[in-house]
Biotite code that builds the C-alpha atoms (Angstrom):
import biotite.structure as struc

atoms = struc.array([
    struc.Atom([34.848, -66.889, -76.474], chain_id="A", res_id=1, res_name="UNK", atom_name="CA", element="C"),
    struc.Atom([35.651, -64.311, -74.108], chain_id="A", res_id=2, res_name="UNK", atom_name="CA", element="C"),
    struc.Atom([39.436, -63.125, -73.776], chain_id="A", res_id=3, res_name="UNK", atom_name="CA", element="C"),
    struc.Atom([40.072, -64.624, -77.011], chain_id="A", res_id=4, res_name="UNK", atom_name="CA", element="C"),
    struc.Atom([42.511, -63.007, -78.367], chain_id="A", res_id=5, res_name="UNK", atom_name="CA", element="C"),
    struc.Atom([40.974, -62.286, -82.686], chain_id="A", res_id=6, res_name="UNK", atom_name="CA", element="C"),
    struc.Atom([43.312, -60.437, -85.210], chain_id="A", res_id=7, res_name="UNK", atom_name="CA", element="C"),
    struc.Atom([41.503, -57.634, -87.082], chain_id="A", res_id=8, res_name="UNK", atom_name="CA", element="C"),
    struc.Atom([43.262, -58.619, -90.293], chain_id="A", res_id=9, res_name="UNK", atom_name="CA", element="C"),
    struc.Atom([41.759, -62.147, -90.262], chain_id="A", res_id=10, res_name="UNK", atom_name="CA", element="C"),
    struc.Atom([38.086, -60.824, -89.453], chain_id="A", res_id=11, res_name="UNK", atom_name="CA", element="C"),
    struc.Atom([38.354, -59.013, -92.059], chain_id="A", res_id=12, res_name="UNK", atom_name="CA", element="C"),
    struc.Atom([40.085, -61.099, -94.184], chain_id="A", res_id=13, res_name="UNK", atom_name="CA", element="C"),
    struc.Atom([37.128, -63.997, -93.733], chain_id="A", res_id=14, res_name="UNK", atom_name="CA", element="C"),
    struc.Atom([34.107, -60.989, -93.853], chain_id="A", res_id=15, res_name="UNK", atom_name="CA", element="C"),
    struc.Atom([36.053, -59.959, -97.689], chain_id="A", res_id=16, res_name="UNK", atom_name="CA", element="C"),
    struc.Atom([35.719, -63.890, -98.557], chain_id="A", res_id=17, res_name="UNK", atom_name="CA", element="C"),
    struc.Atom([32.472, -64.984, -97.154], chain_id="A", res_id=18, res_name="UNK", atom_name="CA", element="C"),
    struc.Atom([30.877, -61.758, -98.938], chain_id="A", res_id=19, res_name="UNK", atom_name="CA", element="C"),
    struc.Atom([32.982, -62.698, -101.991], chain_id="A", res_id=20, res_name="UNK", atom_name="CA", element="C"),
    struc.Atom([30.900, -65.930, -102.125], chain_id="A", res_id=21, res_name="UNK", atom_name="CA", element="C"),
    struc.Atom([27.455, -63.920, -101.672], chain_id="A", res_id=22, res_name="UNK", atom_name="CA", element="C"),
    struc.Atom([28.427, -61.527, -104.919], chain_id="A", res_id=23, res_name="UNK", atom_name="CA", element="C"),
    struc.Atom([29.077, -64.722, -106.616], chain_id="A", res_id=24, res_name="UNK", atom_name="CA", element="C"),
    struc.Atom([25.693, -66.086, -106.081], chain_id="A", res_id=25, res_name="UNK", atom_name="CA", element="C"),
    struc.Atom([24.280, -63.458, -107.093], chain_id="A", res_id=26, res_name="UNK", atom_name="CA", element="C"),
    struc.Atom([26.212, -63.346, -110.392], chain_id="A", res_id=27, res_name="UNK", atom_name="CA", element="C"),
    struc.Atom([23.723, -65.571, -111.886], chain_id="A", res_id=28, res_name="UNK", atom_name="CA", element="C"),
    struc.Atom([20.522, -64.544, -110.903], chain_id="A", res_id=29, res_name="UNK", atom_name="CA", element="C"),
    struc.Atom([21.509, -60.851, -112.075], chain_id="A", res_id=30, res_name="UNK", atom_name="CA", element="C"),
    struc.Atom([23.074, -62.098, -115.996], chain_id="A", res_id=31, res_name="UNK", atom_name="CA", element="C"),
    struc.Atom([19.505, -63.653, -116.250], chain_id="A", res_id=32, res_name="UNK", atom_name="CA", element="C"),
    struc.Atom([17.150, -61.542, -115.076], chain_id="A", res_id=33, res_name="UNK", atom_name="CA", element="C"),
    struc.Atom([13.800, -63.137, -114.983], chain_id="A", res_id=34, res_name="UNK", atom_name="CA", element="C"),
    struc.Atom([10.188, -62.094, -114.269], chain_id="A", res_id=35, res_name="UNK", atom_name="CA", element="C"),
    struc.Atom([9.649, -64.097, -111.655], chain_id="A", res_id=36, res_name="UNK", atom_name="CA", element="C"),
    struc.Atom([12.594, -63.200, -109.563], chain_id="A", res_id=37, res_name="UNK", atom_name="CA", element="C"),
    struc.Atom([12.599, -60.614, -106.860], chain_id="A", res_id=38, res_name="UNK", atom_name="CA", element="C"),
    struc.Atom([14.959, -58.425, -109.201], chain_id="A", res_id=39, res_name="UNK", atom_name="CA", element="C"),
    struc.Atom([14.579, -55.240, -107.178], chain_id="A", res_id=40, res_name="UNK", atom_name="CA", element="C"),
    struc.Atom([16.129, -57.073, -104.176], chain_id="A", res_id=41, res_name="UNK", atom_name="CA", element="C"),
    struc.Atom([18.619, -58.647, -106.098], chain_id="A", res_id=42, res_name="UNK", atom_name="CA", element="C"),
    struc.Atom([20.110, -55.377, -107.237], chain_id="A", res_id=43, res_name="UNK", atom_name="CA", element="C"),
    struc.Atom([20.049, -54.216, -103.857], chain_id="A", res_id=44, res_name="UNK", atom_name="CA", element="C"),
    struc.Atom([22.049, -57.217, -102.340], chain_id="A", res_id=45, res_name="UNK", atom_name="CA", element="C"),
    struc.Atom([24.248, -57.290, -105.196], chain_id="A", res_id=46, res_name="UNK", atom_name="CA", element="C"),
    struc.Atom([25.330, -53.591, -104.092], chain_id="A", res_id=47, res_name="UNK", atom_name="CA", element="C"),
    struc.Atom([25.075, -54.548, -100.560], chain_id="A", res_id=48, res_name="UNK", atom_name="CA", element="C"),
    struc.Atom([27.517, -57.613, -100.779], chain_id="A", res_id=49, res_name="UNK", atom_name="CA", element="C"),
    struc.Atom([30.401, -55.848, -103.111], chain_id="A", res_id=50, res_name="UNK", atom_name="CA", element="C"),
    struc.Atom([30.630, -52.682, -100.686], chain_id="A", res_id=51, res_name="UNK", atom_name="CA", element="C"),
    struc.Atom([30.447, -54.912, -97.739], chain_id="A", res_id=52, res_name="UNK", atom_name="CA", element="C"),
    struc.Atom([33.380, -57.176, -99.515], chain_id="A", res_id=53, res_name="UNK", atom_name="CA", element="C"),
    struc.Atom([35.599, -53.892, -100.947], chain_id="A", res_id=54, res_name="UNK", atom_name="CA", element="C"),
    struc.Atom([35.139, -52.289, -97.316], chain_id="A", res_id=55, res_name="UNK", atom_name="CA", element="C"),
    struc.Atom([36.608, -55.680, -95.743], chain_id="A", res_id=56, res_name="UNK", atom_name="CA", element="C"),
    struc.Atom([39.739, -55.837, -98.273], chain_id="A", res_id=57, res_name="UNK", atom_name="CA", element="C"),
    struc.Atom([40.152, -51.993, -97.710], chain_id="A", res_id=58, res_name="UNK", atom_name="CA", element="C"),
    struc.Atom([40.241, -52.541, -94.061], chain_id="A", res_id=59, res_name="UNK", atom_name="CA", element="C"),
    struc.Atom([42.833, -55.630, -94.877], chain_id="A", res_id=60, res_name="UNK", atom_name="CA", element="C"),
    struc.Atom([45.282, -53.231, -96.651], chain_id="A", res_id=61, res_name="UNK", atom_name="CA", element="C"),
    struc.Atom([44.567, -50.292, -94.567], chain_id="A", res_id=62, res_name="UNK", atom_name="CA", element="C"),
    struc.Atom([43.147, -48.446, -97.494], chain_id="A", res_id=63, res_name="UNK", atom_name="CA", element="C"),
    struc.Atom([40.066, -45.995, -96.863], chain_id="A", res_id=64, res_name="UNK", atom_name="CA", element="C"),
    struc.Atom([36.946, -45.733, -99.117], chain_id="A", res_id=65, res_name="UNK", atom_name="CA", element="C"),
    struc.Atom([35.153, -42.593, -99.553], chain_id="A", res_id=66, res_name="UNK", atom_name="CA", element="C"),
    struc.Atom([31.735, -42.770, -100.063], chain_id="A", res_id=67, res_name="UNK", atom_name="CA", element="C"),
    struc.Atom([30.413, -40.836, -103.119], chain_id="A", res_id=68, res_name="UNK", atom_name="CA", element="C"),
    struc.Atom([27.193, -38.458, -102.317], chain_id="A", res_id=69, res_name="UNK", atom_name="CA", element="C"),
    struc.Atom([23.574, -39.454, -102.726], chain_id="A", res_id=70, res_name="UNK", atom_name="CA", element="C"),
    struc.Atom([22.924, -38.297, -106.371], chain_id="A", res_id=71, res_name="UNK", atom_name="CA", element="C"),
    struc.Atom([20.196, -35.401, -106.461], chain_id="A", res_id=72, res_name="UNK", atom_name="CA", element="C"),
    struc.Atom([17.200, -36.348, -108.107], chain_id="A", res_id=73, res_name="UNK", atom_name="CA", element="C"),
    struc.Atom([16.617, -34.627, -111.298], chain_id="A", res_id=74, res_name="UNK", atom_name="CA", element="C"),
    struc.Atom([13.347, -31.915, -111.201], chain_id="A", res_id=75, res_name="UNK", atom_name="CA", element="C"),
    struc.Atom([11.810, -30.330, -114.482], chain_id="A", res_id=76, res_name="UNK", atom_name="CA", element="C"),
    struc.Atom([11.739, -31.649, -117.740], chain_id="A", res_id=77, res_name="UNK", atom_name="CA", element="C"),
    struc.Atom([14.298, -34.150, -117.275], chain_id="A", res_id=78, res_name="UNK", atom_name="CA", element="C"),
    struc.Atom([12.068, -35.626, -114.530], chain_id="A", res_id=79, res_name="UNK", atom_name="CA", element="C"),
    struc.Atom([8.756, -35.910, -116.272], chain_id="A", res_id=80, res_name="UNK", atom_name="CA", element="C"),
    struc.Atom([8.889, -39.638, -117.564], chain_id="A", res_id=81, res_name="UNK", atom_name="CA", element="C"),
    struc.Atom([9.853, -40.946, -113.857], chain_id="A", res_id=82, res_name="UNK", atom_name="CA", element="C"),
    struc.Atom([7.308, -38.405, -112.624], chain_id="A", res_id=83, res_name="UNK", atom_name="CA", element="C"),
    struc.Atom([4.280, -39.858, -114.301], chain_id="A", res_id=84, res_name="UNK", atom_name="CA", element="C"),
    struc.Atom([5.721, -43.526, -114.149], chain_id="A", res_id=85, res_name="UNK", atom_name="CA", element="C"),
    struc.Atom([5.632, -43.392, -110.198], chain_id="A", res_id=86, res_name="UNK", atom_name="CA", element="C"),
    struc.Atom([1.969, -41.560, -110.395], chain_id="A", res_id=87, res_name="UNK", atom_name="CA", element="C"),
    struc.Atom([0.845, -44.632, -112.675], chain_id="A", res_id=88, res_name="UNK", atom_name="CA", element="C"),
    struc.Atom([2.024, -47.137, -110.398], chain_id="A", res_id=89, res_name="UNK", atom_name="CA", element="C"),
    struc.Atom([0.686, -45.261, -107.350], chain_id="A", res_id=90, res_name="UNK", atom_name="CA", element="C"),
    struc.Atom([-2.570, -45.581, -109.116], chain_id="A", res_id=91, res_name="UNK", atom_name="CA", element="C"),
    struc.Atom([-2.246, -49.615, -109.176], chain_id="A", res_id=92, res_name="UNK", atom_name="CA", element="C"),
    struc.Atom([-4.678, -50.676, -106.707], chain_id="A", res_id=93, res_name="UNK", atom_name="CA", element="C"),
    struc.Atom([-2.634, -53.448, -105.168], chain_id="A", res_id=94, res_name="UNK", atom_name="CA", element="C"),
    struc.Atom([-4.869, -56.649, -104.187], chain_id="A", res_id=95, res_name="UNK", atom_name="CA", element="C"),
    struc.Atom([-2.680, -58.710, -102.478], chain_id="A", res_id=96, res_name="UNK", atom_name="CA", element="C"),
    struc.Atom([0.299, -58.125, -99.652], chain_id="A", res_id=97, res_name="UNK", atom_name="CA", element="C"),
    struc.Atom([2.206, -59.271, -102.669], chain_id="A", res_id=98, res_name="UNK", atom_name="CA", element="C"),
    struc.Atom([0.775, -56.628, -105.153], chain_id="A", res_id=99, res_name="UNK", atom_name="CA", element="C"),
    struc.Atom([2.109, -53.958, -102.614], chain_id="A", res_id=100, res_name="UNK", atom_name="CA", element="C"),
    struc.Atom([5.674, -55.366, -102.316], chain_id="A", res_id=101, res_name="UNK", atom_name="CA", element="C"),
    struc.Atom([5.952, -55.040, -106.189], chain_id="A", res_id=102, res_name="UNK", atom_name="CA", element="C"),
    struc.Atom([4.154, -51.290, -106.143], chain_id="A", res_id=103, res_name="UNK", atom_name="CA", element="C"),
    struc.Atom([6.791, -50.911, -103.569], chain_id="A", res_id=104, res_name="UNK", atom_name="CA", element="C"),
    struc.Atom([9.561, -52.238, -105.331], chain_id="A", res_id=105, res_name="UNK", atom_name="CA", element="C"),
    struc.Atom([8.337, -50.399, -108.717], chain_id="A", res_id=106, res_name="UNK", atom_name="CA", element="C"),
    struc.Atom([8.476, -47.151, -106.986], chain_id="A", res_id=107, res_name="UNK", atom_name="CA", element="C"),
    struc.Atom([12.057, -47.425, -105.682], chain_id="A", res_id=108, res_name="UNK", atom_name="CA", element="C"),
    struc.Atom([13.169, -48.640, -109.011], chain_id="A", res_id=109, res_name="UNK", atom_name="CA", element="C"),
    struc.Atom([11.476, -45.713, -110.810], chain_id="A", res_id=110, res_name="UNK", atom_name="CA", element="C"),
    struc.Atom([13.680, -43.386, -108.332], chain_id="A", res_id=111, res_name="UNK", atom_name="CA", element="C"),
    struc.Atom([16.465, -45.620, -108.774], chain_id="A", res_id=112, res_name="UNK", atom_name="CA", element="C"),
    struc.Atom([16.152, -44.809, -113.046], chain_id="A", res_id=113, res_name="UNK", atom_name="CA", element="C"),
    struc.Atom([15.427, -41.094, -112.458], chain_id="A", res_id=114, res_name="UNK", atom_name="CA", element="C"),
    struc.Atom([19.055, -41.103, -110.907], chain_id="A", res_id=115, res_name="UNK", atom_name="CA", element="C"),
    struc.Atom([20.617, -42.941, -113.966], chain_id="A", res_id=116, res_name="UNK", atom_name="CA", element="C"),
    struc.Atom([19.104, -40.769, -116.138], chain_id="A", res_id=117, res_name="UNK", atom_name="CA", element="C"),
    struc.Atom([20.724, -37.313, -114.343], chain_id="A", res_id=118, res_name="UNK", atom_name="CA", element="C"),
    struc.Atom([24.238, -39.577, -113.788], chain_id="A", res_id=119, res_name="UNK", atom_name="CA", element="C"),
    struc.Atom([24.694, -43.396, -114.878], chain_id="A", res_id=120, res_name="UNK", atom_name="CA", element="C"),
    struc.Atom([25.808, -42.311, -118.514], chain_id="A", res_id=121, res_name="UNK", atom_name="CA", element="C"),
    struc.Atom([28.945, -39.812, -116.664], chain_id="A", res_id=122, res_name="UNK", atom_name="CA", element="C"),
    struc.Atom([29.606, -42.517, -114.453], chain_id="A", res_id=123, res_name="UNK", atom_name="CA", element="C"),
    struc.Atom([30.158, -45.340, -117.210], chain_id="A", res_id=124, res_name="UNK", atom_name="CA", element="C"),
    struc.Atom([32.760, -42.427, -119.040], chain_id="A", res_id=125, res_name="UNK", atom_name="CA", element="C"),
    struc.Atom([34.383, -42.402, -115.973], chain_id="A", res_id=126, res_name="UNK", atom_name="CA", element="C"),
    struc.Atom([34.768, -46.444, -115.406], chain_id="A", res_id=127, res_name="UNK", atom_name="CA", element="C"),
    struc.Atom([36.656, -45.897, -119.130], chain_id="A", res_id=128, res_name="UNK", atom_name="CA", element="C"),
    struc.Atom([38.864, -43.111, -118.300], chain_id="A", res_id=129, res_name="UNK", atom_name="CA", element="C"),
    struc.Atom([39.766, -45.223, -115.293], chain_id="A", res_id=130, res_name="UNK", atom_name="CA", element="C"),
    struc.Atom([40.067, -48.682, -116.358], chain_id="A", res_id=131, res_name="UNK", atom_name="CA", element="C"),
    struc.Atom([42.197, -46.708, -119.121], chain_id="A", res_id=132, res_name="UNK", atom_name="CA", element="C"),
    struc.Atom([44.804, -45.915, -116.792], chain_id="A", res_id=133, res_name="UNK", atom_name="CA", element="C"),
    struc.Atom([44.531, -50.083, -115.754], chain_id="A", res_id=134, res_name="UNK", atom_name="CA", element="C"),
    struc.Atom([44.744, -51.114, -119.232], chain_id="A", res_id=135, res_name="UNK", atom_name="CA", element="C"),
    struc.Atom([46.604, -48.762, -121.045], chain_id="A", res_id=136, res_name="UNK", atom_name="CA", element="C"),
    struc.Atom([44.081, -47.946, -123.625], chain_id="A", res_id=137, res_name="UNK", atom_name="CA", element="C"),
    struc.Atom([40.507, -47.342, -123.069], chain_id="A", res_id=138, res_name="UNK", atom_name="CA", element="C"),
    struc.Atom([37.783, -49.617, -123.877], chain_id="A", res_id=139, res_name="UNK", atom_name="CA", element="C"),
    struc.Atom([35.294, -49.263, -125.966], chain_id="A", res_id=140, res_name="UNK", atom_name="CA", element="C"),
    struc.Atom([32.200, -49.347, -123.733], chain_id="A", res_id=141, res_name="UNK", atom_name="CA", element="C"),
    struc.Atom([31.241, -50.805, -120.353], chain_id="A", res_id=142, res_name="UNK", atom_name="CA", element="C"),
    struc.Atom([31.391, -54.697, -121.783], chain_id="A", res_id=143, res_name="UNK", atom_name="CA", element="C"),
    struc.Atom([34.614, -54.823, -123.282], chain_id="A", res_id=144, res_name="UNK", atom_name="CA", element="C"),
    struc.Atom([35.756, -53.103, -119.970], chain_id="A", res_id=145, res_name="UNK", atom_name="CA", element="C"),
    struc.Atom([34.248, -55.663, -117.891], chain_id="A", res_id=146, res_name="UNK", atom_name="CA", element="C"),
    struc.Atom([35.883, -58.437, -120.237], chain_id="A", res_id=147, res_name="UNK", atom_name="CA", element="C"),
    struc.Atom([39.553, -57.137, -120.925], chain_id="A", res_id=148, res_name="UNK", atom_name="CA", element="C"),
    struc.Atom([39.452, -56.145, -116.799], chain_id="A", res_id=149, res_name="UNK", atom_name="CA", element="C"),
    struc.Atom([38.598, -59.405, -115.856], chain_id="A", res_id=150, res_name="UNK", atom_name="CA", element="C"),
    struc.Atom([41.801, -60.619, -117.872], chain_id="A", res_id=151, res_name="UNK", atom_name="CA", element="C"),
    struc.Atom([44.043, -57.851, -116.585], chain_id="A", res_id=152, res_name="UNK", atom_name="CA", element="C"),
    struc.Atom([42.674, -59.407, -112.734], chain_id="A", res_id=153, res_name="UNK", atom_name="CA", element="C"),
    struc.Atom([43.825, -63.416, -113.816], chain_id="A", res_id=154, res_name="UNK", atom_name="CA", element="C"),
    struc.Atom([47.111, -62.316, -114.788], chain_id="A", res_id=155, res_name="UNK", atom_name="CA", element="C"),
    struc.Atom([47.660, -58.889, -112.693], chain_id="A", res_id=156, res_name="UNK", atom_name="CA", element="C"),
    struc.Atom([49.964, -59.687, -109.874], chain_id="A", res_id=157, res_name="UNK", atom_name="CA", element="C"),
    struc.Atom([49.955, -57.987, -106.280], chain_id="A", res_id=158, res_name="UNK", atom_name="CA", element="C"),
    struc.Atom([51.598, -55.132, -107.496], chain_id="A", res_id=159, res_name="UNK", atom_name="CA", element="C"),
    struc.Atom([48.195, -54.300, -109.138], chain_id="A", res_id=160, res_name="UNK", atom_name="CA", element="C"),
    struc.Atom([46.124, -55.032, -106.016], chain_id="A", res_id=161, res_name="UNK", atom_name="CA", element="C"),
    struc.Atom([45.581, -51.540, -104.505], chain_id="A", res_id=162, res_name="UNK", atom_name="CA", element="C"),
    struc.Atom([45.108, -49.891, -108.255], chain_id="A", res_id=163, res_name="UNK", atom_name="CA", element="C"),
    struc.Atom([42.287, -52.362, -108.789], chain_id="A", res_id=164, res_name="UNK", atom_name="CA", element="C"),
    struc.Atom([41.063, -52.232, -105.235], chain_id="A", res_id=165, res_name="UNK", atom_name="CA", element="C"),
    struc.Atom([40.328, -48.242, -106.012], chain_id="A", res_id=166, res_name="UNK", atom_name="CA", element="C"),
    struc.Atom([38.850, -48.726, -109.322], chain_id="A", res_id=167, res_name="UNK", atom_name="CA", element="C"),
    struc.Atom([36.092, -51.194, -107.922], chain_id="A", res_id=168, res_name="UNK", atom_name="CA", element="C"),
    struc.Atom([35.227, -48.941, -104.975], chain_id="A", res_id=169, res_name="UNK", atom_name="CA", element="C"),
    struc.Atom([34.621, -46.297, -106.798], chain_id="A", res_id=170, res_name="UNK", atom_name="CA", element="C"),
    struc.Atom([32.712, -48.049, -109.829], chain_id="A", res_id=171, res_name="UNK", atom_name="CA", element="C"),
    struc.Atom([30.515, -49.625, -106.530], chain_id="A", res_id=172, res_name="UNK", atom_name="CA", element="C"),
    struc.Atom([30.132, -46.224, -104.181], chain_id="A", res_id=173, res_name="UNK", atom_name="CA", element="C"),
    struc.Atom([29.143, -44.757, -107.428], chain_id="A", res_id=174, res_name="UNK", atom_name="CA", element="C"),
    struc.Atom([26.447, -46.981, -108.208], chain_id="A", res_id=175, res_name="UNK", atom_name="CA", element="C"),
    struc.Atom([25.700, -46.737, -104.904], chain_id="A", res_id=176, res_name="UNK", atom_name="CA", element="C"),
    struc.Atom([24.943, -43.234, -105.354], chain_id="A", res_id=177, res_name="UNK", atom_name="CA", element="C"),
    struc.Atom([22.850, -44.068, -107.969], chain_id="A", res_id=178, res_name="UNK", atom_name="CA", element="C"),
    struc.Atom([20.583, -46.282, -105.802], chain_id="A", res_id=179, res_name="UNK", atom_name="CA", element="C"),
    struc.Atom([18.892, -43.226, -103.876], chain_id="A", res_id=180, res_name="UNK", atom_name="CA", element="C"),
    struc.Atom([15.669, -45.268, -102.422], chain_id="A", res_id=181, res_name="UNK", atom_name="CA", element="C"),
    struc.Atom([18.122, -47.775, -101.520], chain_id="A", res_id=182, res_name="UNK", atom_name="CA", element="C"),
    struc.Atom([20.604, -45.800, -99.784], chain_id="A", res_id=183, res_name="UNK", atom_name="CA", element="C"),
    struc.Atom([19.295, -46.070, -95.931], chain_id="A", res_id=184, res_name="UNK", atom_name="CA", element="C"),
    struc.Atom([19.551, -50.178, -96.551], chain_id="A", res_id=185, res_name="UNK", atom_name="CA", element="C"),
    struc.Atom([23.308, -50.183, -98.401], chain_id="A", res_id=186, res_name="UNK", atom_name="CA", element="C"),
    struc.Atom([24.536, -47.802, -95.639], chain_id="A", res_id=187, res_name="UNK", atom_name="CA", element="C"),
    struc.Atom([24.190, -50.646, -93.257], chain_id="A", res_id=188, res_name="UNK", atom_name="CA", element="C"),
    struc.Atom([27.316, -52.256, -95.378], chain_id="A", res_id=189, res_name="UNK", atom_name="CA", element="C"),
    struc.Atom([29.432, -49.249, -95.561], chain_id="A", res_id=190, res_name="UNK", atom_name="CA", element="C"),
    struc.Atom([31.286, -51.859, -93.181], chain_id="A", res_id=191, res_name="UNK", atom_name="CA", element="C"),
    struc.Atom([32.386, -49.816, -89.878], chain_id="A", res_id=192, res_name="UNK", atom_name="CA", element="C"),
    struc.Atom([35.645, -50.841, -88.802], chain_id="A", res_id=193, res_name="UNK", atom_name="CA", element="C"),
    struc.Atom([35.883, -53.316, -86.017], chain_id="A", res_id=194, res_name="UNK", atom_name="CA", element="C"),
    struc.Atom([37.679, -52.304, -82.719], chain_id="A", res_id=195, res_name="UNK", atom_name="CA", element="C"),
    struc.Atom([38.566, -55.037, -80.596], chain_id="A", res_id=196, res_name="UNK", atom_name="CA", element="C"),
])
């Protein structure tokens, strides 16, 4: 209603949980990838809904996230695969409105690859060097990160908050990156903050 009075820290307290709930639905879905799903769009939401949820608890402890560049595309030799997978699917002949959304889709995700080829395999290294500094030892790969970090969250107490609040941005703003046909839709939840 108008002249209500709203406190920031609450809006953004209830955008950080009702997003929370949206990357949890999506958990599913995303373990068990299936053909029939829309799996492109999945991955997009899934990177739509944590920055939207990190941007509201960085608002909530006055923290600011810095958005890591668009990755550049690789051109050459290291291109070639991604190259001649997006000229096959161009030359799908879609029949059906359907058959375009998945050419579509199929293109963007062959951009999408090309930009884990030139940088996902730096950006895991990183997530280890980082979630070193969490653990106190680094992990052996991304999986046993995920695992012994999702233990070191049930027992961490608020002392830990802000460390893991930065080491989830920046695992998501880098994979946001990495999403380069995506990155005109996952702007839209770089969250601006609200003035009222």
């Amino acid at each position: 209603m108008a002249g209500t009075t709203v406190d920031p820290s609450a809006l953004s307290f209830y955008t950080a949980t009702y997003m929370l709930t949206a990357v949890m639905a999506l958990s599913g879905p995303l373990t068990e990838l299936r053909p029939a799903d829309q799996q492109a769009e999945y991955l997009t939401w899934d990177l739509m809904v944590r920055r939207a949820m990190l941007w509201a608890i960085a608002e909530v402890e006055g923290v600011k996230i810095e958005p890591a560049p668009p990755v550049t595309l690789p051109t050459g030799y290291p291109a070639r695969i991604t190259t001649v997978l997006e000229g096959t699917v161009r030359r799908m002949v879609p029949a059906t409105p359907v058959d375009e959304a998945n050419q579509s889709a199929a293109l963007a995700l062959a951009r999408w690859a090309a930009a884990m080829v030139a940088v996902g395999a730096a950006n895991v290294e990183r997530d280890l060097d980082q979630a070193a500094v969490l653990l106190g030892h680094r992990p052996a790969d991304q999986a046993a990160a995920d695992a012994e970090l999702e233990r070191f969250v049930l027992a961490a107490g608020p002392e830990h908050d802000l460390a893991l609040l930065e080491y989830f941005a920046a695992q998501t703003e880098a994979r946001v990156a990495e999403a380069v046909p995506m990155r005109q839709r996952l702007e839209q939840y770089a969250l601006a903050k609200v003035v009222l």
